[in-house]
VEXDREN-2710 file (C-alpha; in Angstrom, 1 decimal):
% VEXDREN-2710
k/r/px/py/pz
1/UNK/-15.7/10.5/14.8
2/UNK/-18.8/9.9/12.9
3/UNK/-19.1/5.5/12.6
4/UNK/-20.4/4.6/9.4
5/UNK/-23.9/3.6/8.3
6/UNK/-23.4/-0.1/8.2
7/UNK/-21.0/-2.3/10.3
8/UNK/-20.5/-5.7/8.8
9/UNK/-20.5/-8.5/11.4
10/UNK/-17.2/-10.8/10.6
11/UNK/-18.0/-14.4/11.5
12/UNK/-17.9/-14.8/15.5
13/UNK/-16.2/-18.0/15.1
14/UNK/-13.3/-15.9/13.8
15/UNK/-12.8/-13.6/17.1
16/UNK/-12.2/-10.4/14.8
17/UNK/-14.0/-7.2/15.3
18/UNK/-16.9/-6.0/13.3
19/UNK/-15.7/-4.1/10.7
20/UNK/-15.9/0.0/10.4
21/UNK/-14.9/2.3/8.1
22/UNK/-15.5/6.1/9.8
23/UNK/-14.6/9.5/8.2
24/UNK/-11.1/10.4/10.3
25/UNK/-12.9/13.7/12.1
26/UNK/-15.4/15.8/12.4
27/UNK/-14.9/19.1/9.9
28/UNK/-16.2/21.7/12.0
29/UNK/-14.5/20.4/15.2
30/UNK/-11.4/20.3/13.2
31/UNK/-11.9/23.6/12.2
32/UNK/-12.4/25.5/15.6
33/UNK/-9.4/23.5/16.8
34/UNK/-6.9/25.0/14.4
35/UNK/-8.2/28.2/15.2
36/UNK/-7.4/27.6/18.7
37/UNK/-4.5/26.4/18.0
38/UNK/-3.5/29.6/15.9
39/UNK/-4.2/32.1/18.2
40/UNK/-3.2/30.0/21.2
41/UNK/-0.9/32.4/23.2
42/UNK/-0.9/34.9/20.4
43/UNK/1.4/32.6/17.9
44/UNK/0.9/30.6/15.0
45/UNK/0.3/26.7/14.8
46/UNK/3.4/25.4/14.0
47/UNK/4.8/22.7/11.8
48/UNK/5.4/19.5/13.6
49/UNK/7.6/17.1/12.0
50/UNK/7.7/13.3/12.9
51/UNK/10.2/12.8/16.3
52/UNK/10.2/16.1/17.3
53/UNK/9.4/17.1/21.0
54/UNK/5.9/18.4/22.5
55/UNK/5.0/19.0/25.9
56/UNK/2.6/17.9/28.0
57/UNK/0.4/21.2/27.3
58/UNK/0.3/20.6/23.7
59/UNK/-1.5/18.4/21.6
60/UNK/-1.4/17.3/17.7
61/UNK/-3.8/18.4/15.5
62/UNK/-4.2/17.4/12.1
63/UNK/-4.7/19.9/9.4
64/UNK/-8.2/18.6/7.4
65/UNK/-7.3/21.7/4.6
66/UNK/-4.8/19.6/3.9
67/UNK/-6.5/16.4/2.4
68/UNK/-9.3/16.2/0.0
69/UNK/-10.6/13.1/1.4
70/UNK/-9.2/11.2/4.5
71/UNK/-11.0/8.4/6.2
72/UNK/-10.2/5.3/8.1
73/UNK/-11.1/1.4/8.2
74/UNK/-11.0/-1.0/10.9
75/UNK/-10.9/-5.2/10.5
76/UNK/-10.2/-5.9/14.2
77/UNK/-7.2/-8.0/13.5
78/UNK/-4.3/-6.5/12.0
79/UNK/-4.0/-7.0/7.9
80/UNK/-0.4/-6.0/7.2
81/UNK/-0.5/-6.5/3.7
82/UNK/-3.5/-5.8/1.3
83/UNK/-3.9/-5.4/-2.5
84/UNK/-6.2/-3.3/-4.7
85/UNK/-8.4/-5.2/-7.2
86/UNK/-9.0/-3.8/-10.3
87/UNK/-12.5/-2.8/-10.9
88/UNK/-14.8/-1.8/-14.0
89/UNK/-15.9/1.1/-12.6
90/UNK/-13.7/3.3/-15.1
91/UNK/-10.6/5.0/-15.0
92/UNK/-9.2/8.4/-13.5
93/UNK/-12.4/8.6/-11.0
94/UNK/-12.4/11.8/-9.1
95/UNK/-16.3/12.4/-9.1
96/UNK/-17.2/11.5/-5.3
97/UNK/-18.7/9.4/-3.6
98/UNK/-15.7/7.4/-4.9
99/UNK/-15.4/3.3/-5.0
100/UNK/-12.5/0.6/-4.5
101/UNK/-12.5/-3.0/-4.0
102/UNK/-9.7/-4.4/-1.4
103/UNK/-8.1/-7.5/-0.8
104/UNK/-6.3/-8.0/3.0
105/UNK/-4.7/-10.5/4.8
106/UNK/-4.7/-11.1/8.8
107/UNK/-2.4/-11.6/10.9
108/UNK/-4.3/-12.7/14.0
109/UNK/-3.4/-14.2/17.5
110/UNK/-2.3/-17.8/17.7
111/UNK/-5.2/-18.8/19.1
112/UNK/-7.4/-17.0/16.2
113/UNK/-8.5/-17.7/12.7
114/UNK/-6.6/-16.1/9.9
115/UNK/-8.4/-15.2/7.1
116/UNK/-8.7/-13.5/3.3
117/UNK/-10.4/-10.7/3.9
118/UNK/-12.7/-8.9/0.3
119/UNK/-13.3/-6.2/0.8
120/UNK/-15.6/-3.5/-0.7
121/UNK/-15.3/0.8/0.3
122/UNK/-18.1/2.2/-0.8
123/UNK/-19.5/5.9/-0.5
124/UNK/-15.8/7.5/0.1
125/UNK/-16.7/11.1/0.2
126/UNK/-15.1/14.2/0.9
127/UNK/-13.9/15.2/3.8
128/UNK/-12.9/18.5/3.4
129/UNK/-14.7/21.6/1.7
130/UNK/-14.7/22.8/-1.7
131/UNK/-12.7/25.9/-2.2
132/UNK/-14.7/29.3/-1.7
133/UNK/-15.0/31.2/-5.1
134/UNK/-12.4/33.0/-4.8
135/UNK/-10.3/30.2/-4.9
136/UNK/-7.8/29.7/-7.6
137/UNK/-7.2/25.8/-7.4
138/UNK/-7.4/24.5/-10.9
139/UNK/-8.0/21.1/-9.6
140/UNK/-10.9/19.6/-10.6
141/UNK/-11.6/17.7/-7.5
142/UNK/-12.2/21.0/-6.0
143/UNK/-15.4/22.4/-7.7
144/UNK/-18.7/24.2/-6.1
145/UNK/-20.7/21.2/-7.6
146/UNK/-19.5/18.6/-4.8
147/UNK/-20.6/20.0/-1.8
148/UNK/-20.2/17.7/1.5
149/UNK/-23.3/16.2/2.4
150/UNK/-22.0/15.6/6.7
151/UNK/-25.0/13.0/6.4
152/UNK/-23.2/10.9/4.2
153/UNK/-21.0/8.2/5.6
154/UNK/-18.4/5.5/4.1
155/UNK/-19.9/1.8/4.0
156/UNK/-17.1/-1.1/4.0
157/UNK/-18.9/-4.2/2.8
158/UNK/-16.6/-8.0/3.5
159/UNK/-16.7/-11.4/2.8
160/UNK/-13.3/-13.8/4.2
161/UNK/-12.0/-16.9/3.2
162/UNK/-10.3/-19.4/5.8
163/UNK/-6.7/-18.9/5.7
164/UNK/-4.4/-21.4/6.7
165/UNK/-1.6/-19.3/8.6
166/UNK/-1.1/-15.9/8.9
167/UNK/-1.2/-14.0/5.9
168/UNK/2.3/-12.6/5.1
169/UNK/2.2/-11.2/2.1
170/UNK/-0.6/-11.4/-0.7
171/UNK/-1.1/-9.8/-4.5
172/UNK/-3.8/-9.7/-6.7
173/UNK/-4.4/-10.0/-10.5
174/UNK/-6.8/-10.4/-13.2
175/UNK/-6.1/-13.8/-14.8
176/UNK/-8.5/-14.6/-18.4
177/UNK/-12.0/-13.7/-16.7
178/UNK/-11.0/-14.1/-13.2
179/UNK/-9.2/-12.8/-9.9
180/UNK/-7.0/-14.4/-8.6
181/UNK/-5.2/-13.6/-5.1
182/UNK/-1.8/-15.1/-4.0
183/UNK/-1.1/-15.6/-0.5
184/UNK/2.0/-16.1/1.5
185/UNK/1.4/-18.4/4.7
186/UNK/2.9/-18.3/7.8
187/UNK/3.6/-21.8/7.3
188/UNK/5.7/-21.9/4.2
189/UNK/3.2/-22.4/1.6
190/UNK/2.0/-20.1/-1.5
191/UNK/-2.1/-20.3/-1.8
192/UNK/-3.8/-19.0/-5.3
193/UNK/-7.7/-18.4/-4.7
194/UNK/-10.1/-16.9/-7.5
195/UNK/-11.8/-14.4/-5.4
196/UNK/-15.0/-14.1/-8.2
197/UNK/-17.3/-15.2/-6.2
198/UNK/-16.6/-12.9/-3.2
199/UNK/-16.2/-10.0/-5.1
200/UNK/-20.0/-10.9/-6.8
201/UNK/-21.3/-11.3/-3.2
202/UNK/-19.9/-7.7/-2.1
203/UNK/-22.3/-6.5/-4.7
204/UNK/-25.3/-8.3/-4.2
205/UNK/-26.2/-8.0/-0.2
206/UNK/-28.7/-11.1/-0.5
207/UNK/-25.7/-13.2/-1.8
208/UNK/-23.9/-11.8/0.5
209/UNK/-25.8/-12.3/3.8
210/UNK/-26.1/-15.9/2.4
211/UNK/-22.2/-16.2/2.2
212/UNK/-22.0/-15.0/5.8
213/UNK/-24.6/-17.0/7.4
214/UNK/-23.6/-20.2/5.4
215/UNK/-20.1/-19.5/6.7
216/UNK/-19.5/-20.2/2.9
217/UNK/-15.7/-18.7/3.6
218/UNK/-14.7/-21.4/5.5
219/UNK/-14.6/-24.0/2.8
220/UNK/-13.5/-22.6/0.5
221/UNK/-10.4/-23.9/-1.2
222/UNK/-7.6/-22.6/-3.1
223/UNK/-7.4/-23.1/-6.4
224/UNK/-3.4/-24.4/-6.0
225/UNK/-1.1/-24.9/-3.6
226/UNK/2.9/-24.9/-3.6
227/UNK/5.1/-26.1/-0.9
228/UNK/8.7/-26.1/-2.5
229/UNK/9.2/-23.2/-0.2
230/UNK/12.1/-24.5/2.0
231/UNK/11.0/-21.3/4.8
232/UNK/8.4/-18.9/4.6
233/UNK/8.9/-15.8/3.1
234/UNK/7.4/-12.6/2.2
235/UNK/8.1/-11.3/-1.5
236/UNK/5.1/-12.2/-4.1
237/UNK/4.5/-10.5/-7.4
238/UNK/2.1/-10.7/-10.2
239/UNK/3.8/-10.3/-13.9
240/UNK/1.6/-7.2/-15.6
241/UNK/3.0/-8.2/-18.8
242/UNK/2.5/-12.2/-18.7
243/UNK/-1.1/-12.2/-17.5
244/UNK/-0.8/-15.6/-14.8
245/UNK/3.2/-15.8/-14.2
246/UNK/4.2/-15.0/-10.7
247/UNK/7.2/-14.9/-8.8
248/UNK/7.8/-16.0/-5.1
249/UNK/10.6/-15.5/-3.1
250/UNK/11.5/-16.8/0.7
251/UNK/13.5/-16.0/3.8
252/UNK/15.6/-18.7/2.9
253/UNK/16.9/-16.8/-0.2
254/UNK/15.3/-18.6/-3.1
255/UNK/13.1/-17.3/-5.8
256/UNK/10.7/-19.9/-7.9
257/UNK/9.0/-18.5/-10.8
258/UNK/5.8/-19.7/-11.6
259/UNK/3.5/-20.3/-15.3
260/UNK/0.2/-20.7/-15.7
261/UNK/-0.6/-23.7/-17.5
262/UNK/-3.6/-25.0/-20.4
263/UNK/-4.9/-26.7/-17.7
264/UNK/-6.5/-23.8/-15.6
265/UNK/-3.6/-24.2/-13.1
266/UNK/0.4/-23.5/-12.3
267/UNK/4.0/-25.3/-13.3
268/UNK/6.2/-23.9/-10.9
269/UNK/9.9/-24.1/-11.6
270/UNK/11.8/-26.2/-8.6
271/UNK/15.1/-24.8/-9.1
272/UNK/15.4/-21.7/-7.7
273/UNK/17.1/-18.5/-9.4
274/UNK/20.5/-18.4/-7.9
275/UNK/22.1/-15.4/-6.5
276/UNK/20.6/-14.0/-3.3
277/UNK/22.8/-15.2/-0.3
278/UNK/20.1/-14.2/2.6
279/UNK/16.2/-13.7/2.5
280/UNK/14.5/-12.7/0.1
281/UNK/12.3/-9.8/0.8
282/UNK/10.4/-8.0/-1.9
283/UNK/9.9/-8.6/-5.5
284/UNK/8.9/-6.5/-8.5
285/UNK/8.2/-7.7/-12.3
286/UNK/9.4/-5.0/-14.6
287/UNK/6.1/-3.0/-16.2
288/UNK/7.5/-3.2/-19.4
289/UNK/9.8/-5.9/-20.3
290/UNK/8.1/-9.7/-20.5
291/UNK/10.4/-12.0/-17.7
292/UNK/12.1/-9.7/-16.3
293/UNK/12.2/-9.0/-12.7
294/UNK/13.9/-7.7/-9.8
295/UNK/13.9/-8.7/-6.3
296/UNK/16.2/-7.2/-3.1
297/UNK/17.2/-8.8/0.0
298/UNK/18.8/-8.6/3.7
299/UNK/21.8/-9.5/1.6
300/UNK/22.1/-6.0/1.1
301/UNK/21.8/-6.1/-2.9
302/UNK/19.6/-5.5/-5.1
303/UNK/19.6/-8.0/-8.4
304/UNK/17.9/-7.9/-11.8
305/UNK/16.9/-11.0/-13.6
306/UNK/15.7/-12.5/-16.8
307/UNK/14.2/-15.7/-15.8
308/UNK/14.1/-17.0/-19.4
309/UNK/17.5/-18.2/-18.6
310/UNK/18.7/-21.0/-16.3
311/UNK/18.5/-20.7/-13.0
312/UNK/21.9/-20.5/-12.3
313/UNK/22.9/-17.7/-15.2
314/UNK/19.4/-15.5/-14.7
315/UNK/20.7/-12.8/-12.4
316/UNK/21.7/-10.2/-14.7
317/UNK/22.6/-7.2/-13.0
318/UNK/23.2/-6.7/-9.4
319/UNK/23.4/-3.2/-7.3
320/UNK/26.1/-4.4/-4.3
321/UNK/25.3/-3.2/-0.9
322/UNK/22.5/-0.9/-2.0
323/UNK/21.9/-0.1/1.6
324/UNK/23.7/0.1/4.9
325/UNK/21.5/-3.0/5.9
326/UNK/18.6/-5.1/5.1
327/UNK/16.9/-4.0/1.8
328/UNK/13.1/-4.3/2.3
329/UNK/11.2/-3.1/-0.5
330/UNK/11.5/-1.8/-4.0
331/UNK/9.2/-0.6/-7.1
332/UNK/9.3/-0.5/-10.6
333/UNK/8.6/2.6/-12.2
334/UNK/5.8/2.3/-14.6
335/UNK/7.1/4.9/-17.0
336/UNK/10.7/5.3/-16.8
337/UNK/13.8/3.0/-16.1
338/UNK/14.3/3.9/-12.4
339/UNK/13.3/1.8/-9.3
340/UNK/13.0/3.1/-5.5
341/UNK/14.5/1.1/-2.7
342/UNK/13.7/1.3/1.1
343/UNK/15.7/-0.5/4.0
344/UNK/16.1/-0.9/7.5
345/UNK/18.6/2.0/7.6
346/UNK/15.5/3.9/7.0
347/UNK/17.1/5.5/3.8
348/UNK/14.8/6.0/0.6
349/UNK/17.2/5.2/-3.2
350/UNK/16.2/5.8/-7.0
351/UNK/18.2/3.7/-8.8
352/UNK/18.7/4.2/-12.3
353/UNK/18.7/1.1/-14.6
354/UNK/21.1/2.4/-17.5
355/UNK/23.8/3.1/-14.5
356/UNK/22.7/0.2/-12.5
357/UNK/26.0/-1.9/-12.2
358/UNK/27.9/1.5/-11.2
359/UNK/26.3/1.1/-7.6
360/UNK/25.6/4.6/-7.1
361/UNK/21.6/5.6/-6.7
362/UNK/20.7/8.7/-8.7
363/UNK/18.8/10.1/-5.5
364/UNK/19.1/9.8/-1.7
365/UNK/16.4/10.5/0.7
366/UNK/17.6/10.2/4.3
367/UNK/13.9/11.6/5.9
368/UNK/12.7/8.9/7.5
369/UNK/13.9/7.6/11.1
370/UNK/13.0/4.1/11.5
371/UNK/12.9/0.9/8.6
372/UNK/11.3/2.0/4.9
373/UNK/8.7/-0.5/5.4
374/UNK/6.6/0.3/1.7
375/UNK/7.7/2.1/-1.3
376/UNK/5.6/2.7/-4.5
377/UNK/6.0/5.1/-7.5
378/UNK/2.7/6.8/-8.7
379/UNK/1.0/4.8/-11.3
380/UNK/1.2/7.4/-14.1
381/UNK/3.4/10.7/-12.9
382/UNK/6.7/9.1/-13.5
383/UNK/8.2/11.9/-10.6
384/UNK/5.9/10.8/-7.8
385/UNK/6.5/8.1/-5.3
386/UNK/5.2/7.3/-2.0
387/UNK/7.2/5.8/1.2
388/UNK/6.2/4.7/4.5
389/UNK/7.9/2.8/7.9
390/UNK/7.9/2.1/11.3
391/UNK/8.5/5.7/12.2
392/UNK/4.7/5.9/11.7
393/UNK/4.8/8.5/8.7
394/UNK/4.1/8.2/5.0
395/UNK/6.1/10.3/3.0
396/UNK/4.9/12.1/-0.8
397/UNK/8.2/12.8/-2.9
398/UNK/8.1/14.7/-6.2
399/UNK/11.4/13.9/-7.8
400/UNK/11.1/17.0/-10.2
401/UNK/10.8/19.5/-7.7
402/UNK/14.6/21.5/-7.0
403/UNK/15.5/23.6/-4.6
404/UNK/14.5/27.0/-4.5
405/UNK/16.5/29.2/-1.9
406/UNK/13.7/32.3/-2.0
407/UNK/11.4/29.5/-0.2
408/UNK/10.0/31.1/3.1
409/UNK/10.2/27.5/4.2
410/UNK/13.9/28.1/4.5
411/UNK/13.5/30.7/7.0
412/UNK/11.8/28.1/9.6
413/UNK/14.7/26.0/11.4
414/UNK/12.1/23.0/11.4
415/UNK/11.3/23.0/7.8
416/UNK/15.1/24.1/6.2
417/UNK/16.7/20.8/6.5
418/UNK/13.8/18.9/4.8
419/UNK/14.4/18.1/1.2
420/UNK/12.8/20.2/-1.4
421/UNK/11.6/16.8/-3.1
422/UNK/9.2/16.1/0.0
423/UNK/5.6/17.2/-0.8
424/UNK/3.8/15.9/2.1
425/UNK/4.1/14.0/5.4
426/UNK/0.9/11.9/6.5
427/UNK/0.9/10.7/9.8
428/UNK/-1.6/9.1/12.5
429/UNK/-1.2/5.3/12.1
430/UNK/1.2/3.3/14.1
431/UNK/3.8/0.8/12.4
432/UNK/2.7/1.5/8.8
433/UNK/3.3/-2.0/6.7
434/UNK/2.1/-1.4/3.1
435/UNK/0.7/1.3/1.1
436/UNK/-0.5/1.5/-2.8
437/UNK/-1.9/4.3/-5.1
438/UNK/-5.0/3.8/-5.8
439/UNK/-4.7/3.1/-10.3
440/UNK/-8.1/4.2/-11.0
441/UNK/-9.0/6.8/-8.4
442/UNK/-6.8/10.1/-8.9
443/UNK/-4.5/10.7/-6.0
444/UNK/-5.7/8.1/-3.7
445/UNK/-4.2/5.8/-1.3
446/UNK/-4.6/3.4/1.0
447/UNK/-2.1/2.0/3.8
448/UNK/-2.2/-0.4/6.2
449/UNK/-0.7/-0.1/9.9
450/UNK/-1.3/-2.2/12.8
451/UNK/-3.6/0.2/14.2
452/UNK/-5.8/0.0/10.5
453/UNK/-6.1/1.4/6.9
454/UNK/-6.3/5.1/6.0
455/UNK/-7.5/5.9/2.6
456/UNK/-7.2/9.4/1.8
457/UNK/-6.1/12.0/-1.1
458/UNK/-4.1/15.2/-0.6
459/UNK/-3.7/18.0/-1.9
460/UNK/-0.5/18.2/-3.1
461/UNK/-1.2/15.1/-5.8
END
């Protein structure tokens, strides 16, 4: 692994590594290993699919072909949930190097600081090689014109803030001129900081050397605090279509919505919606429709609400035991009425909204083998939608795609069984927590795990 031009030094006071962001191999040694591997004993590489069985003779090797970019970021302590901040830097990027600005949150030690980390990926290039001419990809990714340069190397750039608590959960928005990041403590409070200062330092290395040295992070204050929480909790959401409002729900099983104010600041509601009977554990504004949201729980349901009513009468429409146990994420779809749903019985739904109440999803993925940790649709292609858990895989579905029975997949007794919707299986990280697409660069996400971020793009979207 090649380690990237510039490591940035996290405050020592802080006990967390220096952070690195490194291309995930090295091409040509990638290359002459698959060719080993094909012509290892005379046979073909096979497929390996997560959970299966190798022997001690045989190792994993990952198929570079495969992804148009892949590369990995490391913070020292774990940040289980992270957020991408909108940039101006233009939409539907594909020409590389690419950019994207990050916001994490750490779950250290006991004994260790927590923090906010900002984060800025710079010089994300490709990791694989164009096509040869004779190539009949009509992606336009793939062109002659972007050669790899192997002497270029991803830079990750950060500035922190002093977090009190590990960071649960945390979401960002763009608020009037500013961005704004809500955080879920450890310690049963909701923080709101307005991150415009770090982001300005990420681009300015003076001002950002001064931050660091100044150890400017470390007192700096939120912007508003809110301690109704009766527990902590983990579900946070931004409204997309009432710039400000924000919804937060705990593991006790209540919801408070929140409304920005005249003053620069928040009125949050103290009565919680009422409905949930256990915790609360993700939430998601609809795209499209001003105050309404929906959120799932351990309770097993999933529930829709319009918080313009009262408390009491806001849950709308409920989906009863959606899954065999706890329900840990959903998402909205941007573009049509459907929302995916991932629980500890490690089973992927698409729920239709028009056939909600009926209880029945319109689609069932039973593929992965451990909790559905993260769920997200793709931001524009209405069909796409990524998952990912603690079977340490991230999954690509294409909901359009039907089976086709002259598939030569069929013919190989490790691939027939796998549904025709799944496009791709990314593995390599260990307890995946959260993944998002990346809105303005084409194709791309980024995940977290405990063992780091990946941000890559494949070839199948």
């Amino acid at each position: 692994m090649s380690e990237a031009d510039e490591r940035m030094e996290l405050a020592e006071d802080q006990n967390i590594e220096d952070a690195v962001l490194e291309n995930a191999s090295d091409e040509e040694d990638d290359e002459d290993d698959t060719d080993q591997q094909k012509e290892n004993g005379g046979k073909a590489a096979q497929v390996y699919l997560p959970g299966g069985a190798i022997s001690n003779d045989e190792e994993l090797v990952c198929d570079e072909s495969a992804y148009v970019m892949l590369h990995q970021a490391q913070t020292g302590a774990p940040c289980l949930s992270f957020d991408i901040v909108t940039d101006p830097l233009g939409e539907d990027r594909q020409q590389f190097p690419l950019t994207a600005y990050v916001v994490a949150g750490t779950q250290a030690a006991r004994t260790h600081v927590n923090s906010v980390i900002v984060m800025k990926m710079s010089n994300l290039t490709r990791t694989s090689k164009p096509p040869s001419d004779g190539d009949d990809s009509d992606d336009e990714e793939l062109s002659d014109d972007e050669d790899v340069n192997e002497d270029q190397t991803p830079i990750l750039s950060s500035v922190m803030i002093k977090h009190p608590g590990c960071v649960n959960r945390l979401r960002v928005t763009t608020f009037g001129n500013s961005q704004y990041v809500a955080s879920w403590s450890e310690m049963g409070r909701v923080h709101i900081y307005n991150i415009n200062e770090q982001l300005a330092a990420l681009d300015d290395s003076k001002a950002r050397q001064t931050y660091q040295q100044n150890k400017t992070g470390d007192g700096v204050k939120p912007d508003f605090t809110f301690s109704g929480h009766q527990k902590e909790g983990f579900a946070i959401d931004w409204c997309t279509t009432t710039r400000g409002m924000l919804a937060t729900g705990d593991c006790r099983r209540d919801i408070h919505i929140w409304r920005p104010n005249d003053k620069g600041s928040w009125n949050v509601d103290q009565r919680p919606l009422v409905g949930h009977t256990d915790s609360v554990e993700d939430i998601q504004w609809s795209p499209n429709e001003a105050n309404v949201l929906a959120s799932c729980s351990v309770d097993k349901t999933i529930r829709i609400w319009d918080c313009r009513a009262a408390p009491s009468k806001a849950c709308m429409l409920t989906a009863e035991k959606a899954h065999e146990s706890d329900v840990n994420v959903i998402s909205w779809n941007r573009n049509e009425p459907l929302i995916a749903s991932g629980g500890d019985d490690g089973v992927l739904q698409i729920w239709d909204l028009r056939q909600f109440q009926s209880n029945t999803p319109v689609a069932t993925f039973k593929h992965h083998t451990d909790h559905v940790t993260t769920v997200e649709w793709h931001p524009k292609e209405s069909t796409i939608l990524a998952s990912g858990g603690d079977d340490d895989q991230i999954a690509l579905w294409d909901l359009s795609v039907e089976k086709d029975d002259t598939d030569d997949t069929n013919n190989d007794p490790n691939l027939k069984d796998l549904p025709p919707q799944l496009l791709f299986i990314h593995q390599g990280q260990s307890e995946i927590k959260e993944l998002h697409w990346h809105p303005q660069l084409t194709g791309v996400i980024l995940s977290t795990a405990h063992t780091g971020f990946n941000i890559f793009r494949t070839i199948s979207v």
